[in-house]
C-alpha positions in Angstrom: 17.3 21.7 16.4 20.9 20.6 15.0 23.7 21.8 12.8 23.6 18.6 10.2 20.7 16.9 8.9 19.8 14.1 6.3 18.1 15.8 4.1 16.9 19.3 3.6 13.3 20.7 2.2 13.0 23.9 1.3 9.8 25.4 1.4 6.7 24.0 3.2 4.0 23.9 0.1 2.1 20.7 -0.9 5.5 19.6 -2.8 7.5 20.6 0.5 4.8 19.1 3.5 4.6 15.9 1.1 8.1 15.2 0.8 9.5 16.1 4.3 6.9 13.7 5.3 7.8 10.5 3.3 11.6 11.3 3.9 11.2 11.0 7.7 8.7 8.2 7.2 11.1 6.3 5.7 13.8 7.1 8.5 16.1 10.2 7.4 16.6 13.0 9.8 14.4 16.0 8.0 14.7 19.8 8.5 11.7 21.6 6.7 12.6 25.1 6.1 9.5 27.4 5.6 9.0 31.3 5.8 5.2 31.0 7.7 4.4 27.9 10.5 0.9 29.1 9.8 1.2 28.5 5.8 2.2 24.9 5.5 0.7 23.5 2.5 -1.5 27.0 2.0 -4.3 26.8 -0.4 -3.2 30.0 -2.1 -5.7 29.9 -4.8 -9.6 27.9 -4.9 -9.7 25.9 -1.2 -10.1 22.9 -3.1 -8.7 19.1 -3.7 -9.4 16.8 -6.3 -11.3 17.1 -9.4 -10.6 15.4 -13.1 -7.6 13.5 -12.8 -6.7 15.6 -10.0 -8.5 13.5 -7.3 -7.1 10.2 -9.2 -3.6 11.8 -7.8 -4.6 12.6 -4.6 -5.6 8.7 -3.7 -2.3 7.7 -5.3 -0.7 9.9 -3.0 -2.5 8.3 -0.4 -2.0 4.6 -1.4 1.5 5.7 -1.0 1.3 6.5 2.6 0.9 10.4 1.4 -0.9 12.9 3.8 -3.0 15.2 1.4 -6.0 12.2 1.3 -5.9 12.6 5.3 -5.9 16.3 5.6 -8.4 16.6 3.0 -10.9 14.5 4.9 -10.2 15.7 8.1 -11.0 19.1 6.9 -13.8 18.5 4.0 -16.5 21.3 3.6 -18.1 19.6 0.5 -17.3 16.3 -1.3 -18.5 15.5 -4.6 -17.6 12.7 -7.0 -17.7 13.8 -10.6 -18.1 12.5 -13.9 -20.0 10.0 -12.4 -22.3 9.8 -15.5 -19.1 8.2 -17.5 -17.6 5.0 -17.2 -15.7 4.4 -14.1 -12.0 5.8 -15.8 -13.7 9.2 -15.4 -14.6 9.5 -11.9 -13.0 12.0 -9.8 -13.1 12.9 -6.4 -13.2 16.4 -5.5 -13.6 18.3 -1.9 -14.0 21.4 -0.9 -11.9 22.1 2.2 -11.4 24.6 5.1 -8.3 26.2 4.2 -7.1 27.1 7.6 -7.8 23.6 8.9 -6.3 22.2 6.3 -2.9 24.1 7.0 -3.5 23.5 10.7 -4.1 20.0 10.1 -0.7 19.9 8.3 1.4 21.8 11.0 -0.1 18.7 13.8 0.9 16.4 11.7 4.4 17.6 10.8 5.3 18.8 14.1 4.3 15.4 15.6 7.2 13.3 14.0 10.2 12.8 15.6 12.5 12.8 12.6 11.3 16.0 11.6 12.4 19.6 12.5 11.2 23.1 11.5 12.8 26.4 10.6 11.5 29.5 10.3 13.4 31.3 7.1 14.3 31.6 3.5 17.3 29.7 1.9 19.0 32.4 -0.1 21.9 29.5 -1.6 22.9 26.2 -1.3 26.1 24.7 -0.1 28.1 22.0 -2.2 31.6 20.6 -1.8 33.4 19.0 -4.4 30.7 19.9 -6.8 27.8 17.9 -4.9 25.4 20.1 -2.2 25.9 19.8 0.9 23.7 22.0 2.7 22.1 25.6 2.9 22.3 29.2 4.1 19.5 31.0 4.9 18.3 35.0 5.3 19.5 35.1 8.9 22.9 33.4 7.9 21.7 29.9 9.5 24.3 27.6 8.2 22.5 23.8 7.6 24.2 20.7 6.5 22.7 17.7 5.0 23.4 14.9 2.4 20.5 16.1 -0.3 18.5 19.1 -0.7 14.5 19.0 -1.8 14.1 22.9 -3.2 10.2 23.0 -3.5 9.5 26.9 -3.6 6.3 27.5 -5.5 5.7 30.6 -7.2 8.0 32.5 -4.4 11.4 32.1 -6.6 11.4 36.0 -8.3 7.8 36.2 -7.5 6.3 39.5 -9.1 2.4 40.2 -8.2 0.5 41.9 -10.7 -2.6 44.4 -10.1 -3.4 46.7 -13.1 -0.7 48.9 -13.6 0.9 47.9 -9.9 3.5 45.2 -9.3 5.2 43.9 -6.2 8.1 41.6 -5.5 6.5 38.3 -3.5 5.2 34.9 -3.9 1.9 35.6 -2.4 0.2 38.4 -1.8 1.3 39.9 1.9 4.6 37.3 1.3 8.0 38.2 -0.1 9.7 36.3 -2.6 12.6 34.8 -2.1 15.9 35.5 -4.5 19.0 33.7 -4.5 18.4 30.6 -5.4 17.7 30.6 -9.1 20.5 33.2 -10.0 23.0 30.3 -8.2 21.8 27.5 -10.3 21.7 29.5 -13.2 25.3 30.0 -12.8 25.7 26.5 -12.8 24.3 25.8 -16.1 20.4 24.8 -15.1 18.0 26.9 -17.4 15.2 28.4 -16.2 12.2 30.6 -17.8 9.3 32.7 -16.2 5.3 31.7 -15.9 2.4 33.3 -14.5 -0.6 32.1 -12.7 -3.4 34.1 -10.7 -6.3 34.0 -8.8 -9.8 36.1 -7.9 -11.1 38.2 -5.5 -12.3 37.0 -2.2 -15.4 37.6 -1.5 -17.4 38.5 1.7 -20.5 36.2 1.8 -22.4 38.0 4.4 -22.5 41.2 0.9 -23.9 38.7 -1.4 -27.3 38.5 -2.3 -28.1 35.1 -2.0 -31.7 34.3 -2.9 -30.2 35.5 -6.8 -27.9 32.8 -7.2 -28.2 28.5 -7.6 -27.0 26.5 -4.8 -24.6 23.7 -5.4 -25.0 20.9 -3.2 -22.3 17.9 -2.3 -22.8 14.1 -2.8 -26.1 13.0 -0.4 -23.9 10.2 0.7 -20.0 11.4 0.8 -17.1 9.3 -0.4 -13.6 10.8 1.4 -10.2 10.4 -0.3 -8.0 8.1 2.1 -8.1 4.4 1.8 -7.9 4.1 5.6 -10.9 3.3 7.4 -11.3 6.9 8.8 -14.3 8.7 8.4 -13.7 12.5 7.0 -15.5 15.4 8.1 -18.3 15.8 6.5 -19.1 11.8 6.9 -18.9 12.1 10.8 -22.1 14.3 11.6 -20.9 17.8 9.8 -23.3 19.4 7.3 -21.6 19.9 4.6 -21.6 23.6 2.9 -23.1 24.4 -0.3 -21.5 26.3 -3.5 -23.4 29.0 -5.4 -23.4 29.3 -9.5 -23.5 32.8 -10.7 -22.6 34.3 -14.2 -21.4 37.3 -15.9 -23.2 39.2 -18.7 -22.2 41.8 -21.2 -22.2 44.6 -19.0 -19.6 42.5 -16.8 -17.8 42.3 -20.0 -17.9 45.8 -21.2 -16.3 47.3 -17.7 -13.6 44.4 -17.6 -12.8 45.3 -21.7 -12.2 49.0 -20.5 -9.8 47.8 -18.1 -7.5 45.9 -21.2 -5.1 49.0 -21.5 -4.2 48.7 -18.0 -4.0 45.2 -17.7 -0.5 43.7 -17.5 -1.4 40.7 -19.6 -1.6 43.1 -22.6 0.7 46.2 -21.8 3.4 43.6 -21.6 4.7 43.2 -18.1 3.9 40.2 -17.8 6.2 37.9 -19.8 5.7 34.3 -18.0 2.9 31.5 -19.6 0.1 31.2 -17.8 -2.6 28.2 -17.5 -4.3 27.9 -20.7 -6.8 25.1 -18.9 -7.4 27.9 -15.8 -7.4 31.3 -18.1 -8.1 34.8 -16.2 -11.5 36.6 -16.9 -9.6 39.0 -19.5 -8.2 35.6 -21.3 -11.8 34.5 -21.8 -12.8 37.7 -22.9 -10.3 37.9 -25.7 -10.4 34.2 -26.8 -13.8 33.4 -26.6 -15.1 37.2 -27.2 -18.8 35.3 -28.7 -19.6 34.3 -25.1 -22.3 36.8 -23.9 -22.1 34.9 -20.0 -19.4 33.0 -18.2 -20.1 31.2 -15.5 -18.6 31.5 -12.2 -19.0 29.7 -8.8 -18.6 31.0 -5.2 -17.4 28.3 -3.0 -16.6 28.8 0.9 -13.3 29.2 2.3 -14.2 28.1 5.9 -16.6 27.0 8.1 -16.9 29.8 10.9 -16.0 32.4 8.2 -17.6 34.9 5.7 -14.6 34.7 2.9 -15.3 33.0 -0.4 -13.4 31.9 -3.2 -14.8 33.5 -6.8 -14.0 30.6 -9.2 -13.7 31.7 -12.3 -12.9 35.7 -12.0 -9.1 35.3 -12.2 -7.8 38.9 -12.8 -5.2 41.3 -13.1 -6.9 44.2 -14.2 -7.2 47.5 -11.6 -8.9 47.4 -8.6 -11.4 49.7 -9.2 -12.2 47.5 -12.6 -12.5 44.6 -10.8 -15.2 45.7 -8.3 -17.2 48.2 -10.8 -17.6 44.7 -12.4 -18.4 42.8 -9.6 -21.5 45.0 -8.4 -22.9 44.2 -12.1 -23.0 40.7 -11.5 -26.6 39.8 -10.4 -26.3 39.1 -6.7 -23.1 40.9 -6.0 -24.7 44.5 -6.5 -23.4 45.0 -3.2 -20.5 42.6 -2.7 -17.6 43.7 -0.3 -14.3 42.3 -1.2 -11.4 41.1 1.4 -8.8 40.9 -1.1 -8.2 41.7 -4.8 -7.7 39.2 -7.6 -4.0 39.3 -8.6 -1.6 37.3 -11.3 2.1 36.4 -9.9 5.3 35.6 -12.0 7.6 33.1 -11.1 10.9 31.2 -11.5 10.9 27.8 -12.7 12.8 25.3 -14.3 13.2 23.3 -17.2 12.0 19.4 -16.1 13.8 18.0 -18.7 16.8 18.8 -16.4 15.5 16.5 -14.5 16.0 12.6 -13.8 13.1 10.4 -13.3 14.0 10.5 -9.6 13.3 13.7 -9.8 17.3 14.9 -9.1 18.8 17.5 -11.4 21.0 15.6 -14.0 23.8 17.9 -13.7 23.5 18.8 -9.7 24.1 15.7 -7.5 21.8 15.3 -4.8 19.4 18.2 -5.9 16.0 17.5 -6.2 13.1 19.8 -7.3 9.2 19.0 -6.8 6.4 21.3 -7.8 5.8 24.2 -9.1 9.7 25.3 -9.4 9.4 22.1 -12.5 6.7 23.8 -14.1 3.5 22.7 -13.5 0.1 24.2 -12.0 -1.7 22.4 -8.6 -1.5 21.5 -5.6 -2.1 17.9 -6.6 0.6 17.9 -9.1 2.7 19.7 -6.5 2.0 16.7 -3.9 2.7 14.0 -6.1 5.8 15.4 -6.8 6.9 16.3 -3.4 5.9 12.7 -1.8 8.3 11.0 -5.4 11.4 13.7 -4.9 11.1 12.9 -0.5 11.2 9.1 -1.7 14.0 9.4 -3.9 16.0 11.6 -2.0 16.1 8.9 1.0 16.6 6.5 -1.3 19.6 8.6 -2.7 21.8 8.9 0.4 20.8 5.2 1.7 22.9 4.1 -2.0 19.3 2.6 -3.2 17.6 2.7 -6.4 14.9 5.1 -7.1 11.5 4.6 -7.0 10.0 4.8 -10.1 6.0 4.4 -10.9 5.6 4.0 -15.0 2.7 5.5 -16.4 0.9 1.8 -16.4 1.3 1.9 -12.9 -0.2 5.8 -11.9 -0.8 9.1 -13.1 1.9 10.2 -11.0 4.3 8.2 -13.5 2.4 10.0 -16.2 3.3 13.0 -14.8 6.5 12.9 -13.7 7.5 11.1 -17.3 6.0 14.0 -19.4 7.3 16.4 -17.3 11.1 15.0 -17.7 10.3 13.8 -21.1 8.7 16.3 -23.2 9.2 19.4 -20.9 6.5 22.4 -20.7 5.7 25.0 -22.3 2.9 26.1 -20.3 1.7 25.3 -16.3 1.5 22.0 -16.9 -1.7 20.8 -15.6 -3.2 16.7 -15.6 -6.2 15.5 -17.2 -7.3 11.6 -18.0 -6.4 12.3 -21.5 -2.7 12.4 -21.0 -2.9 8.6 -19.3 -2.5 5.9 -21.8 -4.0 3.6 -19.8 -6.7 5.2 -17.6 -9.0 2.2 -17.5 -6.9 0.5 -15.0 -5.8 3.8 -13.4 -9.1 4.6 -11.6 -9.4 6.6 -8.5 -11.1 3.3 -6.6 -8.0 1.3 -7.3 -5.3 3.2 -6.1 -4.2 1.0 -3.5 -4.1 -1.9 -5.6 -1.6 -0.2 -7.7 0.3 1.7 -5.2 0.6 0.2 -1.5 2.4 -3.2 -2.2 5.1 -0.9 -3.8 5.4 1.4 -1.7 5.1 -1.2 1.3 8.2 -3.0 -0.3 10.3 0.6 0.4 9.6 0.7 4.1 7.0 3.6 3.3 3.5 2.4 3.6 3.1 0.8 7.0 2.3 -2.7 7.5 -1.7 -2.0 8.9 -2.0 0.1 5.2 -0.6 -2.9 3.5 -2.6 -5.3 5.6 -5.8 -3.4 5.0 -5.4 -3.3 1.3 -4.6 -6.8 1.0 -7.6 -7.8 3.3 -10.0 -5.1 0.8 -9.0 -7.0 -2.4 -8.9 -10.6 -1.0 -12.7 -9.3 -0.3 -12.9 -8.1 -3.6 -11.7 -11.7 -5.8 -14.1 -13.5 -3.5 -17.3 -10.9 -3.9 -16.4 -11.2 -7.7 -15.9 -15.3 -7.7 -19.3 -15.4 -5.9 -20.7 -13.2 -8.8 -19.6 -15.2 -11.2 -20.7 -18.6 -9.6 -24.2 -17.5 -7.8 -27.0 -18.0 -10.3 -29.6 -15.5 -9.1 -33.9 -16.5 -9.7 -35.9 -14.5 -12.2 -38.6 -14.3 -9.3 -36.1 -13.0 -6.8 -35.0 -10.4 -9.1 -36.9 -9.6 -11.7 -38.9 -6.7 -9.8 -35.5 -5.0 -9.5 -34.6 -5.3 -13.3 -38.1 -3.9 -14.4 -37.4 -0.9 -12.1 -34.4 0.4 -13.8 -35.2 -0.8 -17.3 -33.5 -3.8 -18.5 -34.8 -6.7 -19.3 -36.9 -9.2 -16.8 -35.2 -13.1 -17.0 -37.0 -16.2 -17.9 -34.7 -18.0 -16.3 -32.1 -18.2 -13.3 -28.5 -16.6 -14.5 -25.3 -16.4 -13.0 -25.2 -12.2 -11.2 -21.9 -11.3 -13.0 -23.9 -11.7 -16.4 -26.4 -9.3 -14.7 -23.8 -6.7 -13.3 -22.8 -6.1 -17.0 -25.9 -5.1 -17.9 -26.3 -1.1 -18.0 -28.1 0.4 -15.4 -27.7 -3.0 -13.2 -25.8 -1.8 -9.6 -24.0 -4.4 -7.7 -25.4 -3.3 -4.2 -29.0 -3.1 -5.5 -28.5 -7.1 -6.6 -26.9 -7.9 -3.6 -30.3 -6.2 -1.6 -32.9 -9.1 -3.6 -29.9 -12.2 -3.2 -31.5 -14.2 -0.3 -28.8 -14.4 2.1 -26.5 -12.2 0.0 -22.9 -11.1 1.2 -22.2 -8.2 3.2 -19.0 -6.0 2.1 -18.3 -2.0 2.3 -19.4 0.1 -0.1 -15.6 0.2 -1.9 -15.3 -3.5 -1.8 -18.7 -3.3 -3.7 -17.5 -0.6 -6.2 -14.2 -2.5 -7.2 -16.0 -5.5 -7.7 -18.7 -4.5 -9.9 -16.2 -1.9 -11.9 -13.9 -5.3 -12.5 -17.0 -7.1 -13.6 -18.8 -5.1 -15.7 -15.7 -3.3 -17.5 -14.1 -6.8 -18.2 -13.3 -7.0 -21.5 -11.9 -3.0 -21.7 -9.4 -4.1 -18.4 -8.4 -7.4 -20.2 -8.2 -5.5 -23.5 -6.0 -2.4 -22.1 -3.9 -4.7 -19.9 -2.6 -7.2 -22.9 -1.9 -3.0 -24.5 0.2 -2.5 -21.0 2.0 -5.5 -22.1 2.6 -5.3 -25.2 4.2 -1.8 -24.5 6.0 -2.4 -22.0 8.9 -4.4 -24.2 9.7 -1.1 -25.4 10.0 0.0 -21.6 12.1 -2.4 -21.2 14.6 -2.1 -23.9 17.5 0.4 -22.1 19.7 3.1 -23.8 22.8 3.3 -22.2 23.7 6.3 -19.7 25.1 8.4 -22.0 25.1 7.0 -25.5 26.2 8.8 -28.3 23.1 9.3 -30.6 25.7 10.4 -33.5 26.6 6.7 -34.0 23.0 5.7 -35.3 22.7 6.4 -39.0 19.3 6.8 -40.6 18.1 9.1 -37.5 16.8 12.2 -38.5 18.9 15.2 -37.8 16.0 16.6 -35.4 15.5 13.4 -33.9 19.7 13.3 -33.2 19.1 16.7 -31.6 15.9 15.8 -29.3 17.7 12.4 -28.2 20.7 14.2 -27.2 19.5 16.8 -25.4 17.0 14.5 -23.5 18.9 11.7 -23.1 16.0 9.1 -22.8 16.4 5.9 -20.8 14.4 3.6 -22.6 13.0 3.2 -26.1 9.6 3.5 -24.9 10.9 7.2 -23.4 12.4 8.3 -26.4 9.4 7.2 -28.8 6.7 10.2 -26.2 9.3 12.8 -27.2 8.3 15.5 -29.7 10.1 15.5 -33.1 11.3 11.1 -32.5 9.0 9.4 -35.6 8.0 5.9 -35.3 10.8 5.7 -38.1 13.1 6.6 -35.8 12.4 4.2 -33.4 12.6 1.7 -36.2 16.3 2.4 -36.4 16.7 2.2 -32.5 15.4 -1.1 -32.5 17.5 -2.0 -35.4 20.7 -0.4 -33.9 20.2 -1.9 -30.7 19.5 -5.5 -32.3 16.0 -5.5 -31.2 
């Protein structure tokens, strides 16, 4: 331990773990300040990683030279790949994990690198001199030094906890909130506003009637989220753990309705925006009041233990509402609880304060990652953490940030909506928001990723070496596709069995891949003498092959678009000297202060007219 450090993170969520991480990778001196060495990157809501869009983040994380990939699989309960039933853009990866493993898994890994330290505390204010931070102080009056700060603080900034008519300062239940912080930056001008988010009860498993309820099962042959050739969990002999489905009825939804007068979301304590996309049980109630069921899902906590995590029964309503409607849910007659459901208020920030780099505009050296921007997840979190850890080495060291563009990853979506169109409720990622999510699929991560973040000094030279080896694999699987010409005899019995069309004569296997229904690795089984690759060599080549044209087709888009990405607005032009803009346009431009034309077309009230007289202005 040591007076003066590189760079400072405060708090030790996903955002916090993630960017302390890639700082010290990268060779600055790291002090992680936390308030619980048993909490680091807590799943304090569902145990879960991955899902729609979600799991897309997590491998770019990974193709990084991220950690949340690696702890996943090392602490897997359940993997399934969804939307596997779309094209290839959809699929997402999502595991069910053993949340204390997965924060134990964490501390190993954080306290094994020699660049990084730990403290046990709160920051209660940050240090500057000469307008620029320089440090922190925390609860015990530890004085810390350092050249940038990393404040990633979660929901604990003013946290308020929310059950029925009782509230509580903290940031998680049984954890204080932390004050200080926000009122100082307030007072230097940085807005900030309140949300809410919330989570159910836990459940005791060994209570539940299980014989009433559907069993969930993983994938029978489980994918894991890291690129490197390390098997996860559940792939190296572990069973993995089943979910159950269950549902509400109208008696459920009579008992929760005669809870409403007590419930904070309607009696008007709570003031903060919650998740529209991850509503409470009350919300659906209200919005959707037609629904007669709503159907929930009891997914395990750990593997040695009894608790379980009730998707879908978010709550704030009164205790003794929440478990009168439990026991008239059929196979909970008898449930036992360990803990209530609960909604927590928060601090945040306004992102559009922010850089790209993720450093406040008007704080030097400041960065902020996670749920302190506004947004919902520990995947979002993550992605955030591992860009502001990046940037803030990259900051000291007198380099230019890393930036990822929203051709290039969904963390570039992200992190460019976020700074460019702001929030106004926990901002939360789904495929829709990418432009481009044909070529940013969850199997080609590293493809996108690990050169780039190879060419910072982050991902290490075996990660860069096995990608490159993967996708020289790759070209020559697909060149051999496109050159072997495959006999109707030899393959014929294999078309007939999933539908398509028997040949009269020999054709090339690429023109076969693009056939629906036609797998890659099934070909390969009926090519005498065929090659032998992994099953992700496999999967990239047949996705390049058989989505050919929409790749092409949304790459030549990625280029066309990206002149406007291109075209820069000074730091600090006056948007005044532009006649023809619109007067809300003048006002969005200014207060955002775009970098590029491309920016300043995604941001709300800037017309394609408008742009028109950018381009014009700019002689464009």
């Amino acid at each position: 331990m040591q007076n003066s450090y590189d760079i400072i993170v405060v708090g030790g969520g996903h955002a916090g773990c993630e960017a302390a991480m890639a700082a010290a990778n990268l060779g600055s001196r790291v002090l992680l300040v936390s308030m619980d060495m048993l909490g680091f990157a807590r799943m304090s809501c569902n145990p879960a990683v991955g899902g729609i869009a979600k799991g897309q983040i997590v491998k770019e994380i990974d193709a990084l030279g991220g950690y949340m990939g690696l702890v996943t699989d090392m602490s897997t309960l359940q993997f399934r790949m969804l939307n596997c039933s779309k094209g290839p853009a959809m699929w997402s990866p999502r595991a069910q994990c053993d949340k204390i493993q997965f924060s134990l898994n964490w501390r190993k890994i954080l306290e094994s690198h020699c660049n990084l330290d730990i403290y046990v505390d709160s920051v209660v204010s940050f240090l500057f001199e000469n307008s620029k931070i320089c440090g922190v102080k925390t609860n015990t009056g530890a004085i810390f030094k350092s050249r940038a700060v990393v404040l990633t603080a979660g929901t604990f900034l003013g946290g308020k906890l929310f059950i029925g008519r009782h509230d509580m300062e903290g940031g998680r239940i049984g954890e204080p909130a932390s004050y200080g912080l926000t009122e100082q930056l307030v007072s230097l001008g940085i807005e900030t506003d309140r949300m809410k988010t919330g989570t159910p009860p836990r459940i005791d498993i060994s209570s539940v009637d299980l014989s009433k309820l559907d069993k969930q099962f993983g994938d029978e042959n489980p994918d894991r989220f890291s690129f490197l050739d390390i098997k996860s969990s559940v792939q190296d002999g572990r069973d993995q753990m089943p979910c159950y489905i269950l549902h509400t009825n109208e008696k459920v939804h009579e008992i929760l309705r005669s809870g409403f007068d007590e419930s904070p979301l309607f009696t008007g304590l709570i003031h903060g925006r919650g998740p529209r996309y991850c509503p409470s049980i009350e919300d659906k109630l209200r919005v959707f009041p037609e629904n007669n069921a709503h159907q929930l899902f009891l997914e395990p906590e750990g593997r040695w233990t009894n608790e379980y995590y009730l998707q879908g029964f978010s709550s704030s309503l009164p205790l003794r509402i929440q478990i009168e409607a439990l026991h008239s849910i059929e196979g909970l007659e008898n449930v036992k609880i360990y803990r209530p459901a609960y909604a927590v208020e928060y601090d945040f920030f306004d992102p559009t304060q922010l850089k790209p780099s993720l450093e406040l505009k008007s704080v030097d050296s400041l960065f902020l990652a996670g749920q302190v921007n506004g947004t919902t997840g520990y995947e979002e979190a993550a992605a955030q953490g591992i860009m502001a850890g990046i940037n803030a080495h990259l900051k000291i060291n007198e380099k230019d940030p890393f930036i990822l563009s929203r051709n290039e990853s969904y963390i570039g979506v992200l992190i460019d909506d976020l700074i460019t169109k702001g929030v106004d409720e926990p901002y939360r990622m789904f495929t829709s928001r990418a432009e481009y999510r044909i070529l940013l699929r969850q199997d080609n991560a590293d493809q996108r990723l690990t050169a780039l973040s190879h060419s910072i000094g982050l991902a290490d030279d075996a990660r860069f070496e096995l990608c490159e080896k993967k996708y020289a694999s790759v070209d020559a699987l697909i060149d051999y596709c496109e050159n072997k010409k495959v006999r109707a005899k030899d393959i014929n019995p294999y078309l007939e069995s999933v539908g398509s069309a028997p040949l009269t004569e020999s054709k090339k296997m690429s023109e076969l891949v693009s056939r629906p229904g036609v797998s890659l690795s099934r070909l390969l089984e009926y090519v005498p003498r065929g090659t032998q690759h992994t099953g992700s060599v496999i999967q990239s080549a047949e996705i390049s092959i058989k989505y050919k044209g929409y790749i092409d087709r949304e790459q030549k888009l990625v280029e066309k678009l990206s002149r406007l990405e291109s075209l820069k607005i000074p730091e600090g032009f006056d948007f005044e000297k532009v006649s023809g803009l619109t007067i809300e346009c003048r006002q969005k431009l200014k207060r955002y202060n775009p970098r590029t034309i491309a920016q300043a077309s995604r941001i709300s009230g800037v017309s394609p007219a408008d742009i028109s007289v950018l381009l014009v202005y700019f002689g464009r």
